[in-house]
N, C-alpha and C positions, 0 to 999 in steps of 0.2 A: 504493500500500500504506500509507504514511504516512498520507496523506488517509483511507482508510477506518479505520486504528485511532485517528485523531484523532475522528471521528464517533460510532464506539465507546463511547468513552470521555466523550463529551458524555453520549450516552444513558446511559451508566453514571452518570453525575453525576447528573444531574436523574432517573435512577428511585432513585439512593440519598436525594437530598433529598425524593420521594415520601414514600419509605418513612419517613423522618425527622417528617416531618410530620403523616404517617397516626400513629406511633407516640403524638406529641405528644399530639396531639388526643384517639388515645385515654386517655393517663394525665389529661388534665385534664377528660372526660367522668367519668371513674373519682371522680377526685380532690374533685371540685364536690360530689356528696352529701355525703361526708365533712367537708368543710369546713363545709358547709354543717351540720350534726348536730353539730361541736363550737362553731360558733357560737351556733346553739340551744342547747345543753350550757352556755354561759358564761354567757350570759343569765341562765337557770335557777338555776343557783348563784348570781348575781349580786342576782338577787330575792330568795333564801331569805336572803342575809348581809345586806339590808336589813330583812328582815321580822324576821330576829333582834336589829338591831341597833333596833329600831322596840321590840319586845317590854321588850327589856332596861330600853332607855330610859325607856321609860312607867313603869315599877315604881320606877325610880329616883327621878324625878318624883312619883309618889306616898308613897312612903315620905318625900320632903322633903314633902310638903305634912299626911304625918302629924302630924311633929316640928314643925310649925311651928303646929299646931291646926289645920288648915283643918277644917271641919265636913263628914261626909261622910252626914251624915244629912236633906241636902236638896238642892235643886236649882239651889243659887244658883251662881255663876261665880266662883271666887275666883281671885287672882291669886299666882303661888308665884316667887323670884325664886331663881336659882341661881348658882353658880360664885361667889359672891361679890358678887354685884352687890347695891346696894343703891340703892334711889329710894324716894321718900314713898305711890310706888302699890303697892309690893310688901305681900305678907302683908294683904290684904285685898278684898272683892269689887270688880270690876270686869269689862271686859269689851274690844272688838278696841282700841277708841281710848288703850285707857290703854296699851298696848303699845309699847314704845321701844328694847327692846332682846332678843335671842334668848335671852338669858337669864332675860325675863320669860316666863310662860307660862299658859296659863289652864287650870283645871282644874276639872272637875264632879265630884263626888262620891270625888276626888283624884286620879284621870284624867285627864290631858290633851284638851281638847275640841277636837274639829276636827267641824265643820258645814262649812256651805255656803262658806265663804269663808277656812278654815284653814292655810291650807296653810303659814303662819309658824310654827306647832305643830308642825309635820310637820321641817321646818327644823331648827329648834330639837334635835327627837329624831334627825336624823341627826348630829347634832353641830358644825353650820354657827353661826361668830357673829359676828353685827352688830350694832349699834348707830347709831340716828339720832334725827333730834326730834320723830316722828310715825311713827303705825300709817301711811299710807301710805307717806311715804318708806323705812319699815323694809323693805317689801314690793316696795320699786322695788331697791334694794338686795341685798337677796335675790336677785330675777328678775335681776338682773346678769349673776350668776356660776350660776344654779341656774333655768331659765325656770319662771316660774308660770303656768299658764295660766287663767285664771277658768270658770267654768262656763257653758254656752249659756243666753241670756235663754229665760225661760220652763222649764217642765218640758223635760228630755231626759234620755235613754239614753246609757248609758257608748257603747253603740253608733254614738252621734252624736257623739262629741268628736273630731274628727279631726287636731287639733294637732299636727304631727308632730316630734319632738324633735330638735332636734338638738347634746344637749349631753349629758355624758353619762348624765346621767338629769335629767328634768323632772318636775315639780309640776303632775298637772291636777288642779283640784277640782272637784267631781260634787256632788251630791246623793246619793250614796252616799259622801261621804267623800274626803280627798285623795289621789288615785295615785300613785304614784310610778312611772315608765314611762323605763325604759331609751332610749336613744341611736338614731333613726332608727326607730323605731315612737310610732303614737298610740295614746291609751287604747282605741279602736276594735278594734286589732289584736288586743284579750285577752292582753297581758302587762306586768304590772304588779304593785306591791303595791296594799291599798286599808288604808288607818287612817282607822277612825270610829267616833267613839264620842261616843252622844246623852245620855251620862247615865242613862242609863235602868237598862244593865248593863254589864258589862263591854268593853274597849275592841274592836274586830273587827281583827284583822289579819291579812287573807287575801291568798295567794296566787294569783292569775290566769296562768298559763303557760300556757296551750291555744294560744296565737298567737306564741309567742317563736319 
């Protein structure tokens, strides 16, 4: 009698831990979209406070480059230095080489210029600041703490940038402008900001979220 209510009571154990298990698995089937849609959810917001913070910044950059005369009635590249910084290359044309410090900055038409190779402009406007004794090492410096990723030789598609981030936002530069791409996606995935502005017209600061 002992022996069978001992046996009993096994199966009673291991179908309670059954059901324990079943229960589990389904709150973390349940659970997994959810998480999943507020990590999406972070992302999203995460891009919109960059692209506000991108917006902000550039206006603030040009209203210095107002007050300091840069000429906005042509196409040349001038150079606007901020926070106090002072060097002999500031408040005059120049272009990536004369850059030394994140508080130099180059602007077209009093916009902040970011082409093909910018993404120290982009820097600069999320509010990051270094200083070194060359436009390269400024940029190695940077990519330290913030990866910059360069753009594919030849013509490519943001489609083709596959660099996958793993900090918590990186710097790819396109040919459409530099990205700015959240922690564990590439610019390929479609989530990102994009700043770029040719001069031409006003600066583009778009939103990409279809992939967050």
């Amino acid at each position: 009698m002992v022996g069978r209510f001992k046996k009993y009571r096994r199966i009673l154990a291991v179908a309670e831990t059954l059901v324990i298990v079943v229960v589990l698995v389904s709150l973390c089937v349940m659970a997994t979209p959810k998480f999943l849609e507020l990590k999406k959810n972070a992302r999203k917001q995460s891009l919109d406070t960059i692209a506000l913070q991108l917006e902000k910044n550039s206006r603030f950059v040009r209203a210095q480059a107002f007050l300091k005369g840069m000429l906005f009635s042509n196409n040349k590249y001038y150079i606007v230095c901020l926070n106090g910084f002072t060097n002999e290359r500031c408040n005059r044309e120049g272009y990536n080489n004369d850059i030394i410090s994140t508080d130099m900055i180059i602007v077209q038409k009093g916009y902040p210029f970011s082409g093909l190779h910018e993404a120290v402009a982009v820097a600069t406007l999320l509010g990051y600041h270094y200083q070194s004794t060359s436009y390269s090492e400024l940029r190695k410096s940077i990519s330290d703490e913030i990866p910059i990723f360069p753009t594919c030789d030849g013509y490519c598609h943001i489609s083709d940038l596959k660099n996958v981030c793993n900090a918590p936002f990186c710097l790819q530069e396109s040919r459409e402008g530099t990205l700015v791409v959240p922690q564990g996606l590439s610019a390929s995935d479609n989530c990102y900001v994009r700043y770029y502005h040719s001069g031409q017209n006003l600066p583009v600061i778009a939103i990409e979220n279809g992939g967050c």
